[in-house]
C-alpha positions in Angstrom: 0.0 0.0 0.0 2.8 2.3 0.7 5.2 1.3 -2.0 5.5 5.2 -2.9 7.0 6.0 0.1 10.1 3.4 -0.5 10.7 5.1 -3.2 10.8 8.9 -2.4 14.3 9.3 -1.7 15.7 6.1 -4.0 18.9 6.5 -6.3 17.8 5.4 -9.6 20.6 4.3 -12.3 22.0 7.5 -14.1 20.7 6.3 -17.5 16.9 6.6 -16.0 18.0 10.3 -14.4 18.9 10.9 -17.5 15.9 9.8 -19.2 13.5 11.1 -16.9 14.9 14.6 -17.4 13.5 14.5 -21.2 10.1 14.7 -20.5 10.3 18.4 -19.8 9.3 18.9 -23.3 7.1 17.5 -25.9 8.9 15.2 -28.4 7.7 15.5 -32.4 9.4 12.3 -32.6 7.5 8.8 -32.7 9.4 5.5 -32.0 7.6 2.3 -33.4 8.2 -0.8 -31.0 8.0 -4.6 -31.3 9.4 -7.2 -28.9 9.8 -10.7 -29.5 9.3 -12.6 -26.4 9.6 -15.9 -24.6 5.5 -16.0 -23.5 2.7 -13.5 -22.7 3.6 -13.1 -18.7 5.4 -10.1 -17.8 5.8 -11.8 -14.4 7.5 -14.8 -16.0 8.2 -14.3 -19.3 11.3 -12.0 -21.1 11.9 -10.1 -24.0 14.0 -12.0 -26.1 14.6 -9.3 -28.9 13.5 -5.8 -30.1 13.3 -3.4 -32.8 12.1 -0.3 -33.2 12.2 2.3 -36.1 12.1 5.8 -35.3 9.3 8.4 -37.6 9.6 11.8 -38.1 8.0 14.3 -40.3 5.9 11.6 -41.9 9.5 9.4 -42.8 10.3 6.2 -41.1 13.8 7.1 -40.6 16.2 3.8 -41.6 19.1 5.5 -39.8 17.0 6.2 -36.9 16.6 2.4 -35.9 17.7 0.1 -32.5 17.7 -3.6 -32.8 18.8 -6.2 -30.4 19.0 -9.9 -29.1 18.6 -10.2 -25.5 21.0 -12.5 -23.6 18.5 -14.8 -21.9 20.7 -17.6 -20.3 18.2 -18.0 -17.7 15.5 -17.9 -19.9 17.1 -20.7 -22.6 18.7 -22.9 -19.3 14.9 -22.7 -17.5 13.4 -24.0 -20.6 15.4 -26.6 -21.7 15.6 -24.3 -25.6 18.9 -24.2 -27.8 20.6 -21.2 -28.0 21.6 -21.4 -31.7 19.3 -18.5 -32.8 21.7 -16.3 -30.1 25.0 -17.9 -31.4 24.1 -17.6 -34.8 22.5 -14.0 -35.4 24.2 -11.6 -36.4 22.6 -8.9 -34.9 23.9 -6.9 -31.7 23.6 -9.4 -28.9 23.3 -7.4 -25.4 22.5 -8.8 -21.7 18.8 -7.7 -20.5 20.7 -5.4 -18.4 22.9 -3.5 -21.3 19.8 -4.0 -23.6 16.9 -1.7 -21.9 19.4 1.0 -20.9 20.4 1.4 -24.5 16.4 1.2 -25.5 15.8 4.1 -22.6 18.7 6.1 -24.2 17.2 5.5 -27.5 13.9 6.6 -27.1 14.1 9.3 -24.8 10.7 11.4 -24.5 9.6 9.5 -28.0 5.4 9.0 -27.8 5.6 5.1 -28.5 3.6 3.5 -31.2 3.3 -0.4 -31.7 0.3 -3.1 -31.8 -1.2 -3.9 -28.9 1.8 -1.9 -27.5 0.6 -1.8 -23.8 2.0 -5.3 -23.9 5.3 -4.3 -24.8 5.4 -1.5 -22.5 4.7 -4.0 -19.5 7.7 -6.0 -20.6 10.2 -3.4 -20.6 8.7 -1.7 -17.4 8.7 -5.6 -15.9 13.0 -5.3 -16.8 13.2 -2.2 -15.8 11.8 -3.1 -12.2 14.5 -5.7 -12.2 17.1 -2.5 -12.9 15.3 -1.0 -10.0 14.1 1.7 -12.3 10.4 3.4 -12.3 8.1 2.5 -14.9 8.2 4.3 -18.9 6.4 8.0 -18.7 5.8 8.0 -22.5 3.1 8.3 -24.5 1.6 5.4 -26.3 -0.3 4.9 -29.6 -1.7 1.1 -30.8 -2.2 1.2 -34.6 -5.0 -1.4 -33.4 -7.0 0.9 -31.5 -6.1 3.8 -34.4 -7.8 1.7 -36.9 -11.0 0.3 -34.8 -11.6 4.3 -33.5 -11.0 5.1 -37.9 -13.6 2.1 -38.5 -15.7 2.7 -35.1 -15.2 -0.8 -34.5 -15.6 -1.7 -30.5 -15.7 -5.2 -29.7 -13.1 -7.1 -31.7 -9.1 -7.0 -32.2 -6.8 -7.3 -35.4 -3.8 -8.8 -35.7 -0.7 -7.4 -37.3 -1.4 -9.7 -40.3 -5.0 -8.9 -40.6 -3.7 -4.7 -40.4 -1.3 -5.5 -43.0 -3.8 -6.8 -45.2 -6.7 -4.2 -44.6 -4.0 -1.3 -45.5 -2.4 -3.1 -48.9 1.4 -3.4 -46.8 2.9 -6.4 -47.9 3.4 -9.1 -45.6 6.6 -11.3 -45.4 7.7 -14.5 -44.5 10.6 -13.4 -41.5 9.4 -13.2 -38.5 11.7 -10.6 -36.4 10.7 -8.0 -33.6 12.9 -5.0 -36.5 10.5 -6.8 -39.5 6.9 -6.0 -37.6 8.3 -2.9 -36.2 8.8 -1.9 -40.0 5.1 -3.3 -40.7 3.8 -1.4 -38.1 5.4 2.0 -38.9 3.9 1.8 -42.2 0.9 1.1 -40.8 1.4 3.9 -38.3 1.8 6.6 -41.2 -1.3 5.5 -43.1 -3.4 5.5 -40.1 -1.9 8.7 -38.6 -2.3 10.8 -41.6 -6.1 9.5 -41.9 -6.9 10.0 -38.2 -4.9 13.4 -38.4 -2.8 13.1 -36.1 0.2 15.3 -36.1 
């Protein structure tokens, strides 16, 4: 019940100081999220990769991206899975530790876009409690609920797929955290510019 009071005077990590100190102002830049990960329990589960594109102006900027394999020993041992995927991507490979810190310096005061993104906020606020960090102050945007308050639709939810295919954005056979993040920033430009969003 009192959990705010054991954190009044806490020292938080520089990189969340740091981040928290961004929020003074309004950002005109969006950052489009997908996580990969191991189940749908942010209590259990862990993020086993992410990528993120960052939009600005209308422009997914390319340059502008972060993409990562998480470490997950504990994850792979618990589970009894091969860690081939790990040892044999060539993407960045960073501890869970290493791997939200550079996300947090990445996305600074960004508003967040993503589908179904209030799931992928919980996992990164469920890693950053392990950091002993505070929960992600930004501003969120689900390209689901974008296109059922476009189509006044209430009571059902589309997948990324089904989005992809409504909107004429090409689907693909990989299946990576960067390759739906990509999906989803298109998706977040058609939608944006029809709901009129700036």
């Amino acid at each position: 019940m009192l959990d705010w009071l054991k954190n009044l005077n806490k020292e938080y990590p520089e990189f969340w100081k740091i981040y928290l100190a961004k929020f003074d102002k309004k950002s005109t830049r969006f950052v489009v999220l997908s996580t990969e990960t191991s189940g749908l329990n942010p209590v259990k589960d862990v993020i086993l990769s992410i990528g993120s594109f960052a939009v600005v102006d209308n422009s997914i900027l390319i340059g502008d991206s972060f993409e990562t394999v998480l470490l997950q020993y504990k994850f792979l041992h618990d589970n009894g899975l091969s860690n081939e995927f790990i040892v044999e991507s060539k993407m960045k490979k960073l501890g869970e530790a290493e791997a939200i810190q550079t996300l947090i310096e990445y996305i600074g005061n960004a508003v967040l876009v993503g589908h179904h993104i209030d799931f992928d906020v919980e996992m990164i606020n469920a890693a950053l409690e392990r950091l002993d960090c505070g929960r992600l102050k930004n501003e969120a945007l689900d390209v689901d609920v974008m296109h059922r308050k476009l189509n006044d639709i209430n009571d059902k939810q589309f997948s990324l797929d089904e989005l992809c295919t409504a909107y004429n954005i090409p689907k693909s056979d990989r299946n990576s955290s960067a390759e739906d993040a990509y999906k989803t920033a298109l998706l977040f430009l058609k939608l944006k510019s029809r709901l009129g969003i700036r």
